[in-house]
C-alpha positions in Angstrom: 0.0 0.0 0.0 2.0 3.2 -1.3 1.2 6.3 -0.8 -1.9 7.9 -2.0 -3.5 4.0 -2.2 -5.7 3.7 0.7 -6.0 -0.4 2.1 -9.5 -1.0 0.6 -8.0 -1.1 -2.8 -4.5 -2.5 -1.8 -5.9 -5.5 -0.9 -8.4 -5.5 -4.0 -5.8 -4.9 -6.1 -3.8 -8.3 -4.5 -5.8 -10.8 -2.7 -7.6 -11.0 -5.7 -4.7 -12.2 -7.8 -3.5 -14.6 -5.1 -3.7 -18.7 -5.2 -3.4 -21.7 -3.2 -0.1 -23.0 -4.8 -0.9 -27.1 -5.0 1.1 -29.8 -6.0 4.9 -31.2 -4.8 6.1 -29.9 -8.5 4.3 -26.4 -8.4 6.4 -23.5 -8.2 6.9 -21.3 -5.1 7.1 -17.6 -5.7 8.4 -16.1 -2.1 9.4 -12.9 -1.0 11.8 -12.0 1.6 11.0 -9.1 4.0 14.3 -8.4 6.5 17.3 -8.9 4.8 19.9 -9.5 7.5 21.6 -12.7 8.5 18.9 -14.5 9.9 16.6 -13.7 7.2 19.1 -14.5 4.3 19.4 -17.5 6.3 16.2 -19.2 6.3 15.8 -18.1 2.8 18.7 -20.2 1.8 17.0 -22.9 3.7 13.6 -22.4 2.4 15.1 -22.1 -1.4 16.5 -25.9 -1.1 13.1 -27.0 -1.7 12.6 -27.8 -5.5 10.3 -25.1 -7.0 10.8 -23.0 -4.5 12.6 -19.1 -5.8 12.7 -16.0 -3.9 11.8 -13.4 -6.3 11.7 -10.2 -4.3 13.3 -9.2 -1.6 13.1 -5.9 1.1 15.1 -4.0 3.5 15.2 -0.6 4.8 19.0 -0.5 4.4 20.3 -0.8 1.5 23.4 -3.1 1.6 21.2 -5.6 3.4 18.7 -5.7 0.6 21.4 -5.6 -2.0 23.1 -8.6 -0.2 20.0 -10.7 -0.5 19.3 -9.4 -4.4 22.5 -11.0 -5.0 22.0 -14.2 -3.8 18.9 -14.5 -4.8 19.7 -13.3 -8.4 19.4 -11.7 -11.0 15.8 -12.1 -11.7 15.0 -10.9 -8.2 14.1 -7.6 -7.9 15.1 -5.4 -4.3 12.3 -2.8 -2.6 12.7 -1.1 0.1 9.0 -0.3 0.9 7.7 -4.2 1.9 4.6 -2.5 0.3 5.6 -2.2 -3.1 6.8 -6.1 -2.5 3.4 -7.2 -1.1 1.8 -5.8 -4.3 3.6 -8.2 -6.7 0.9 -10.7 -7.5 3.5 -13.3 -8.9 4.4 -14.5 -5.4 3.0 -17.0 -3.4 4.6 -16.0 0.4 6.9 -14.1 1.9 9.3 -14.6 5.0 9.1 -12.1 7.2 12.6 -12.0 9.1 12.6 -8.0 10.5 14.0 -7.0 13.8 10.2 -7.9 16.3 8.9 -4.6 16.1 8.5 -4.8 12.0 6.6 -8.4 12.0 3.2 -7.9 12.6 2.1 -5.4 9.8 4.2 -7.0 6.8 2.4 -10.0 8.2 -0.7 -8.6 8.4 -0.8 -6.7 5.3 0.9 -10.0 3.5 -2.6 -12.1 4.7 -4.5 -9.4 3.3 -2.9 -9.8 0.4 -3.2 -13.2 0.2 0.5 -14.4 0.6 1.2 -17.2 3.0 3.6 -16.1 5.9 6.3 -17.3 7.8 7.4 -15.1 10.4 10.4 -15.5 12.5 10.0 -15.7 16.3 9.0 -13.7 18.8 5.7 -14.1 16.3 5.5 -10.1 17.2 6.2 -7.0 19.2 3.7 -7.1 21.7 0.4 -9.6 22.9 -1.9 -7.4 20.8 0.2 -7.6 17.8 0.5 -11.3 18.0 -3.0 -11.4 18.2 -3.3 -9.1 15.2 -1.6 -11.8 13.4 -3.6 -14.2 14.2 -7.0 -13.3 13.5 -5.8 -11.6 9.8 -4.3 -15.3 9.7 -8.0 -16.3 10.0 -9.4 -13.9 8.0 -8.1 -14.5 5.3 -7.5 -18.4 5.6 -3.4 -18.1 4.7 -1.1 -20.4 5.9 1.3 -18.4 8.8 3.9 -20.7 10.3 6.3 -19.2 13.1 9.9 -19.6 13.2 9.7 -21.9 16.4 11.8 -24.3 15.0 11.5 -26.5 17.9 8.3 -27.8 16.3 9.9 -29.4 13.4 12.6 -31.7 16.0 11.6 -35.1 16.2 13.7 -35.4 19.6 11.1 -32.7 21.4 8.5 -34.5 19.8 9.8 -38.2 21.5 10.5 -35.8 24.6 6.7 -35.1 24.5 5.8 -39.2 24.2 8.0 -39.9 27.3 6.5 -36.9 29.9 3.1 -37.4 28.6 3.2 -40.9 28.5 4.0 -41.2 32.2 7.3 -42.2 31.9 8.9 -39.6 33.5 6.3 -39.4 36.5 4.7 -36.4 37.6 6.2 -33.6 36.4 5.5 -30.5 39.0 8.5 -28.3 38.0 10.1 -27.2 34.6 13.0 -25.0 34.4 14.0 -23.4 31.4 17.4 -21.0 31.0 19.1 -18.7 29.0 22.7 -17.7 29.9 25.8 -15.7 27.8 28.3 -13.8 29.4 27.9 -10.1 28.4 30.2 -8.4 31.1 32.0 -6.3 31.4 31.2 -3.8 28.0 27.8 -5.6 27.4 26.7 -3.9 24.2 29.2 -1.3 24.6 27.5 2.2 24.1 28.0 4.9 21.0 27.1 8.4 20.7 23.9 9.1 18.5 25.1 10.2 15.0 23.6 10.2 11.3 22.7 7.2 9.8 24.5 5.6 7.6 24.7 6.0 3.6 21.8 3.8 2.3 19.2 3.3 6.1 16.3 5.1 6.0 16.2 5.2 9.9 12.7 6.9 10.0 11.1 4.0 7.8 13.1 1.6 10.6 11.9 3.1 13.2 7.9 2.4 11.7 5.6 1.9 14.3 8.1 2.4 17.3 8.8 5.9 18.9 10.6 8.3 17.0 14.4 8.3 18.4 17.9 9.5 16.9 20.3 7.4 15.3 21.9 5.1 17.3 24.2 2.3 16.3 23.1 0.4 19.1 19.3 0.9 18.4 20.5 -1.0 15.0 21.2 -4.5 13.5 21.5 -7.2 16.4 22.2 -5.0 19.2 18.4 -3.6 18.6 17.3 -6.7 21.3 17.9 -4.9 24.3 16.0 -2.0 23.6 11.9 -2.2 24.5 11.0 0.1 21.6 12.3 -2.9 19.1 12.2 -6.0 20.8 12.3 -7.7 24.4 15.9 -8.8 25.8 16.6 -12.4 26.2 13.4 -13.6 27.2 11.4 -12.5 24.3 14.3 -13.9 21.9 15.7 -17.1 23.1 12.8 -18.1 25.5 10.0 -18.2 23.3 11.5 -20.8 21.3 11.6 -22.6 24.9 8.5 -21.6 25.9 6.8 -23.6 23.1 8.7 -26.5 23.3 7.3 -26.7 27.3 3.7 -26.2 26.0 4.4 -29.0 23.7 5.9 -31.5 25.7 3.6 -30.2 28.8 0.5 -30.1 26.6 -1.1 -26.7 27.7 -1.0 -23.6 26.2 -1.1 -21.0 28.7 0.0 -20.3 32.2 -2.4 -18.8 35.1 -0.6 -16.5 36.7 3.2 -15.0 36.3 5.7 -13.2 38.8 8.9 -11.9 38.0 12.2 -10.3 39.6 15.2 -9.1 38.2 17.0 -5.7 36.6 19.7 -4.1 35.2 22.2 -5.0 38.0 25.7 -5.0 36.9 25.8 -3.7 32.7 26.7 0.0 32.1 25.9 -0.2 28.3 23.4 1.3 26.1 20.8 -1.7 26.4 17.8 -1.5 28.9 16.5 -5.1 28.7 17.5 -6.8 32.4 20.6 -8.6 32.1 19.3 -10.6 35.1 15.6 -11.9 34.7 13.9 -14.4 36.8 10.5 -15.2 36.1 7.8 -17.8 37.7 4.8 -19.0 35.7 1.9 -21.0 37.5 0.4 -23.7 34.9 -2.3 -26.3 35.7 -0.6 -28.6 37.7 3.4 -27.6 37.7 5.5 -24.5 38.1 7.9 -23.1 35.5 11.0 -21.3 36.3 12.7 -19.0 33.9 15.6 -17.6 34.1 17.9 -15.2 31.9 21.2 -14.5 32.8 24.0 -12.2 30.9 26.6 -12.2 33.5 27.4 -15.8 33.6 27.5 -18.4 30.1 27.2 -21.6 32.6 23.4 -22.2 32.9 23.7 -25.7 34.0 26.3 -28.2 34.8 26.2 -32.3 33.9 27.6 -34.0 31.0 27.4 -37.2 29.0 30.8 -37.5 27.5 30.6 -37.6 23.8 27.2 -35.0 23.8 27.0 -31.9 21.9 25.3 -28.9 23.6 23.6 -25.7 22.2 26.2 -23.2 22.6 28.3 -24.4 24.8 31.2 -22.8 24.7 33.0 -25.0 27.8 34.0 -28.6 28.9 31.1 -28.2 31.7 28.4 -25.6 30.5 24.5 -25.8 29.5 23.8 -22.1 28.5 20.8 -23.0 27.2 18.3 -25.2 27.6 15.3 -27.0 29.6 14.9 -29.2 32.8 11.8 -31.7 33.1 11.7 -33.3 37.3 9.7 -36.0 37.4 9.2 -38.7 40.0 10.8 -41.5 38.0 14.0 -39.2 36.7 15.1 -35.8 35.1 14.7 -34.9 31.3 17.4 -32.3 29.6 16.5 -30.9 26.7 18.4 -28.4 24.4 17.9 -27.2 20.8 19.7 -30.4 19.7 19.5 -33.5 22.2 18.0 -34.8 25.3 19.2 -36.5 28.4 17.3 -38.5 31.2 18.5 -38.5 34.4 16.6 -41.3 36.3 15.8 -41.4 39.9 17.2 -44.1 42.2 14.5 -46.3 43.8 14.3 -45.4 47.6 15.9 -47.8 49.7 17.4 -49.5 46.8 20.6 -49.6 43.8 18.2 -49.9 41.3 16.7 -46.5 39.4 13.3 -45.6 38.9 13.8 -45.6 34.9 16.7 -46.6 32.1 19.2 -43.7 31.6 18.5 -42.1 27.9 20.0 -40.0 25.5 19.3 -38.7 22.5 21.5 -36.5 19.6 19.6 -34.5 17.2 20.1 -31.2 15.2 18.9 -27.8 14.6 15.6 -28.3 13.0 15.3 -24.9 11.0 15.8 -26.4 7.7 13.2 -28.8 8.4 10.7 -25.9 9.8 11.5 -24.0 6.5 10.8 -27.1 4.2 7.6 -27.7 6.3 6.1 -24.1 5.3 6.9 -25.3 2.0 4.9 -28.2 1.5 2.1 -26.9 4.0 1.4 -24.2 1.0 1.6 -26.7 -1.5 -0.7 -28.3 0.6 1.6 -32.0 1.4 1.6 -31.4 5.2 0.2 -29.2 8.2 2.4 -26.3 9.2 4.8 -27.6 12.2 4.6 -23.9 14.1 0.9 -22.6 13.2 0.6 -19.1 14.3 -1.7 -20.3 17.1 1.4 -21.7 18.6 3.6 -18.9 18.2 1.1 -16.1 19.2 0.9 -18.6 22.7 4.8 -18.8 22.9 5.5 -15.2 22.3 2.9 -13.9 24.9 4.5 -16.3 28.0 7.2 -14.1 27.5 5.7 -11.0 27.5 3.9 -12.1 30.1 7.5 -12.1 31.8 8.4 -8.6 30.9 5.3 -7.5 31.9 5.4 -8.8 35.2 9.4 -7.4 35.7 7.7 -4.0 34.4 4.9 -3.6 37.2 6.7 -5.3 39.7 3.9 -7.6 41.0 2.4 -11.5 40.3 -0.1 -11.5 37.4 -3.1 -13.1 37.0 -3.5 -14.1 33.2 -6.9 -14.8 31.6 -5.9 -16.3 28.6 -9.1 -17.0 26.9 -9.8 -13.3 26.8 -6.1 -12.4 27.0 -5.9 -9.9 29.7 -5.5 -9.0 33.3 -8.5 -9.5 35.4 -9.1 -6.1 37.0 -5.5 -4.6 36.6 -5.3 -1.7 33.8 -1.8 -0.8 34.3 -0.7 -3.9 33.4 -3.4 -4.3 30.7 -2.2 -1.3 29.0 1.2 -3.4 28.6 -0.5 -5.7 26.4 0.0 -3.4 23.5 1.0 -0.2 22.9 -0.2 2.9 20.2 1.8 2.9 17.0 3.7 6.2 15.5 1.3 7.2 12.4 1.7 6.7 10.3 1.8 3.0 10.5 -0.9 2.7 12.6 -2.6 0.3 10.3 -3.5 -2.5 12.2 
């Protein structure tokens, strides 16, 4: 929707043109929205599928875009308004891969359009967005997959068989971590300045509060600033948080708590880099935790193992902890370990110690959107499940915001009787992209 074309008919203009895509040999006409390295990442996943060719691509700087044009070649064309890419009716989807405060109105505006979405985690910004996404996602009966790739790991899904098959016992408690060592410089801080040659930092900026240049406000560093995104939790423990809904089977907690701050950082970042957050679910607690003083996490290794991250002989930076009666589970982006419990009174163990090696699952999750728009499989991560994932977390944030525990009602996805903390659910955008 350019300038001077109001929504009615951008989206007359464009849904109209748009088609289910069916058939395994049916070609796959995707867009990429976000040009940096995770984006041009999962596009080079997503373009190993046969068929599949990323025709446009979009960035509000330049170089990025430029990058991506080049890979994807020469019949790709670059935009730097998503809009103008949106209004192409040769393409089928686009991959929305934009620092979290950019993802819900490409995705939004890409469902009215009738493209099929797949939008990298947190699914967006804030509750309301995610929710946003969601029920333009139903509207308009496209296909929106989030970038949980947990979903697409067959070890989380045999981690799911054991706890809910009773295996493991009752499981009452669930930890889940995310640890790096940030000190001392953290981030680091820079002066405000001009943007560079090629940004347009207003169109960056979007729906988020106007603000100077700042390198730090830019690229990867943009995580621990609230305007753009959500620290830690929002990042790496959504992915987490939707793996424990799907080995836990629920979808949301009751009630939330959470402590924490910025303790010991002097950077530019104002995310906490200590965050400790408690979730009440139907019938077990969940810890969280996100440290960025300290890359340990958790101790305990199987010799020969690979761990996400790790960066030691001895550390689990990342990761999640199942007790049960009968033993412990250990789960991380790419394994599992089961700790059992010794029988009371007894050398035997409750259950047979377990292991399991896997792998990052992203080119999987990309090949999955795939065929669920050629209409082979279900989507893995359908946005359902990433609007649930993304709102534990800023469930968190909220809760380290007010100060106080929480009580969630998810079915109507608010507060009961607590309007400061409601009014965190969302927040207004800067016009003019107040569009959805």
């Amino acid at each position: 929707m350019l300038p001077g074309m109001n929504r009615r008919g951008f989206l007359t203009a464009t849904a109209a043109s748009a088609a289910q895509v069916a058939g395994a040999g049916e070609r796959v006409a995707v867009g990429l929205i976000g040009c940096g390295g995770r984006g041009r990442y999962v596009a080079r996943l997503m373009a190993e599928a046969p068929g599949v060719e990323f025709a446009a691509v979009c960035d509000v700087y330049d170089p990025q875009a430029e990058r991506a044009r080049q890979w994807a070649g020469q019949r790709a064309r670059a935009y730097r308004d998503f809009r103008e890419l949106l209004e192409r009716k040769d393409l089928d989807a686009v991959l929305v891969a934009t620092p979290d405060h950019w993802h819900a109105i490409p995705a939004v505006l890409a469902c009215q359009a009738g493209k099929h979405v797949y939008v990298e985690k947190p699914l967006a910004h804030n509750v309301r967005e995610g929710r946003a996404i969601l029920a333009a996602a139903r509207r308009s009966n496209r296909i929106v997959q989030a970038g949980t790739q947990h979903r697409s790991a067959p070890h989380f899904r045999e981690a799911a068989r054991i706890v809910q098959s009773g295996e493991l016992g009752e499981v009452r408690f669930v930890r889940v971590w995310n640890y790096t060592n940030l000190h001392p410089q953290g981030i680091g801080r820079e002066p405000d300045s001009d943007p560079p040659p090629g940004l347009d930092w207003d169109f960056y900026l979007g729906p988020a509060p106007k603000s100077p240049f700042n390198r730090k406000r830019f690229l990867v560093t943009y995580r621990w600033f609230w305007d753009y995104a959500g620290g830690y939790i929002t990042d790496f423990g959504t992915h987490r948080f939707d793996t424990v809904h799907q080995i836990m089977g629920v979808e949301a907690p009751a009630s939330v708590a959470a402590a924490g701050g910025r303790f010991t950082l002097r950077d530019a970042g104002e995310t906490p880099d200590i965050l400790q957050a408690t979730y009440q679910y139907p019938g077990f607690v969940l810890s969280y935790e996100a440290c960025t003083l300290n890359a340990h996490g958790l101790g305990g290794h199987t010799p020969g193992m690979k761990y996400y991250n790790a960066r030691g002989a001895e550390d689990r930076p990342h990761g999640m902890a199942f007790y049960g009666t009968n033993g412990a589970l250990f789960a991380d982006r790419i394994g599992f370990e089961i700790y059992p419990e010794p029988q009371r009174g007894s050398a035997e163990f409750r259950m047979e110690r377990h292991q399991v090696q896997s792998a990052d699952a992203t080119s999987l999750h990309a090949r999955n959107f795939i065929d669920a728009i050629r209409g082979l499989a279900s989507p893995n991560a359908p946005v359902e499940l990433g609007h649930r994932a993304a709102t534990v977390a800023h469930l968190g944030n909220i809760a380290f915001k007010t100060g106080r525990r929480l009580l969630w009602d998810a079915a109507r996805e608010d507060f009961p009787g607590d309007p400061e903390a409601s009014r965190l659910l969302g927040r207004r955008a800067r016009p003019p992209w107040n569009l959805i």
